[in-house]
C-alpha positions as CSV (number, residue, x, y, z in Angstrom):
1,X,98.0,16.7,65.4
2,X,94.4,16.7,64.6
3,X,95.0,14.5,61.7
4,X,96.4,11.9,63.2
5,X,95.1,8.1,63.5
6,X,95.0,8.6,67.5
7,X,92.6,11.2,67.2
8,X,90.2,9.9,65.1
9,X,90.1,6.5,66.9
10,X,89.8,8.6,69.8
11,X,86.4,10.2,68.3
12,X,85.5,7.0,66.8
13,X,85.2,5.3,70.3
14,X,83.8,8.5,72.2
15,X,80.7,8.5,69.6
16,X,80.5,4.5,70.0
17,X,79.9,5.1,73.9
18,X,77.4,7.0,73.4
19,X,75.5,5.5,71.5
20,X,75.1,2.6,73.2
21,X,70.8,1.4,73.9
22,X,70.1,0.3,76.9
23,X,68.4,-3.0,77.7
24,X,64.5,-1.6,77.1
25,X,65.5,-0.3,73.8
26,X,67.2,-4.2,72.9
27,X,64.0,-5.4,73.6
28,X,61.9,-2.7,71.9
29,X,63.9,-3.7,68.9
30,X,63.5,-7.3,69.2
31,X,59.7,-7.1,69.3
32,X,59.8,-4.9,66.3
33,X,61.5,-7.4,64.3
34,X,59.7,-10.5,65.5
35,X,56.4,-8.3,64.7
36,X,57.4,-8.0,61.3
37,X,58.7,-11.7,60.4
38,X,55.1,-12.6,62.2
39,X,53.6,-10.1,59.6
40,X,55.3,-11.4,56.4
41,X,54.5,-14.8,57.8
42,X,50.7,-13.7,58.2
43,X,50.8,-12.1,54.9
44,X,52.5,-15.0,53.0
45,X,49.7,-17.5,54.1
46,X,46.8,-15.1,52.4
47,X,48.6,-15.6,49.1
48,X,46.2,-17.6,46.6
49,X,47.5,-20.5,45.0
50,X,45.9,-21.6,41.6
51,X,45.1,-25.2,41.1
52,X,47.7,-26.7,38.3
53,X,45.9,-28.9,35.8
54,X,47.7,-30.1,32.8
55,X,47.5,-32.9,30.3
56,X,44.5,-35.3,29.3
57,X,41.6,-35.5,31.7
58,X,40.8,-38.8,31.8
59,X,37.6,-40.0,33.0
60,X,37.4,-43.5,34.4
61,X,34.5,-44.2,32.8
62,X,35.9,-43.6,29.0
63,X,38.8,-45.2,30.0
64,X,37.0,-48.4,30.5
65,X,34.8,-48.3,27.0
66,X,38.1,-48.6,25.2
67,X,38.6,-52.0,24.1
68,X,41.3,-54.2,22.3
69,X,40.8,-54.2,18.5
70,X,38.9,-50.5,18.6
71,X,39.8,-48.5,15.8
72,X,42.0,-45.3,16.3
73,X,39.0,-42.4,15.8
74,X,37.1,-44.6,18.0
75,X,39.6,-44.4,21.0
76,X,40.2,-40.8,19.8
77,X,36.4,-39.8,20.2
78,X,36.3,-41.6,23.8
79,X,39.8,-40.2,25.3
80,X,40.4,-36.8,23.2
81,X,43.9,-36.0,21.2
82,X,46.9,-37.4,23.2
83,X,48.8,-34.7,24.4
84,X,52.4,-36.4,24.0
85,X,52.6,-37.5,20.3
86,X,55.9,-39.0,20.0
87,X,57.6,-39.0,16.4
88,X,59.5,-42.6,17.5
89,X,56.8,-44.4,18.7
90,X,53.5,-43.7,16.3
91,X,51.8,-46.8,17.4
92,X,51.6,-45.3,21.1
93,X,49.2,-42.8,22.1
94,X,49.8,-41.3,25.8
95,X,47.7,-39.5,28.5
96,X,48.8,-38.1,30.9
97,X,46.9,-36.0,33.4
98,X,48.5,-33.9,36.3
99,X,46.3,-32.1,39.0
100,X,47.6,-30.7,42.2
101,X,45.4,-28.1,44.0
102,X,46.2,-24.9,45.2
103,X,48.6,-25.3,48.7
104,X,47.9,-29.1,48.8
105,X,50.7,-31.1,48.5
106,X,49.2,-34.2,47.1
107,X,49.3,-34.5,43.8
108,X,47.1,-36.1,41.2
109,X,49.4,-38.1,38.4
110,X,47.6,-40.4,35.6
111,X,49.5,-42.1,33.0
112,X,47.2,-44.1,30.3
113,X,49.0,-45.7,27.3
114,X,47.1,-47.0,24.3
115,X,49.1,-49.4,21.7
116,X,48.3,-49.6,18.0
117,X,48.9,-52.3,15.2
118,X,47.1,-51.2,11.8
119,X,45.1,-48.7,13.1
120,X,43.6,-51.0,16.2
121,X,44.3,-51.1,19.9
122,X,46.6,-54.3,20.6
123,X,47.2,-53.2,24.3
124,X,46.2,-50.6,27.1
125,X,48.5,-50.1,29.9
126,X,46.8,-48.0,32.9
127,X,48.1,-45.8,36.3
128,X,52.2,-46.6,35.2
129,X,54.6,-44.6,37.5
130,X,55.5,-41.1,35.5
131,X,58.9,-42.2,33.9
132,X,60.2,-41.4,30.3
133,X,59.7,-44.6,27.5
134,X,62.3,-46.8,27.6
C-alpha cells in the first residue's frame, strides 16, 4: 500500500536521518547567529538619539529678578509665556522645563510656579517635584 500511514512515516524518518549536521556544522551555526545578535547589537549602539527639550527654559538668573508684588507683563517679559495655562486656576502661571540628552538617562525636570492676586505676584514656589495641582 503506498498510501498508507506506515509508509510515509517510514519516508518521513529515512529523510530525517539524513539530514542530520554533524557537530562542526552545530557550531558553524552557532557562530553565525552569535555574529549576527553581536552585529544588531553593534548596529543598535550607532543609532543617534536627539536631545528632548520641552517646556519653559528657565534661566536662574530671571528666575531670581522676579519679585513679590511684580506686575504680570513684568514677570511675563523676565520668564516668557507659561506653557501650561490652566482654565481653573488663572491666578497661577506654571513653567515647566524638561531636558534629557540623547542616550543619557538623567534627566533635567524644573517646575517654577508663579501666584497672582490683582494682576501682582503674591507667591513663587521653585524646583516642586513634577505632580499634577491638587
Amino acid at each position: 500500500m503506498p498510501g498508507s500511514l506506515w509508509t510515509r512515516a517510514g519516508r518521513l524518518s529515512t529523510v530525517m536521518d539524513h539530514s542530520s549536521t554533524t557537530r562542526a556544522e552545530r557550531v558553524c551555526n552557532s557562530l553565525r547567529v552569535a555574529l549576527a545578535a553581536l552585529a544588531v547589537c553593534a548596529l543598535q549602539a550607532c543609532v543617534f538619539r536627539i536631545d528632548i527639550q520641552q517646556g519653559n527654559v528657565i534661566e536662574e538668573e530671571a528666575v531670581e529678578q522676579v519679585e513679590i508684588g511684580m506686575s504680570r507683563s513684568a514677570v511675563q517679559f523676565l520668564l516668557g509665556t507659561p506653557m501650561i495655562s490652566d482654565a481653573f486656576h488663572q491666578e497661577r502661571w506654571d513653567y515647566t522645563y524638561y531636558f534629557r540628552q540623547g542616550r543619557s538617562r538623567n534627566i533635567e525636570r524644573r517646575w517654577l510656579v508663579v501666584y497672582f492676586e490683582e494682576d501682582r505676584v503674591v507667591r513663587i514656589e521653585r524646583d516642586l517635584a513634577l505632580q499634577p495641582p491638587s
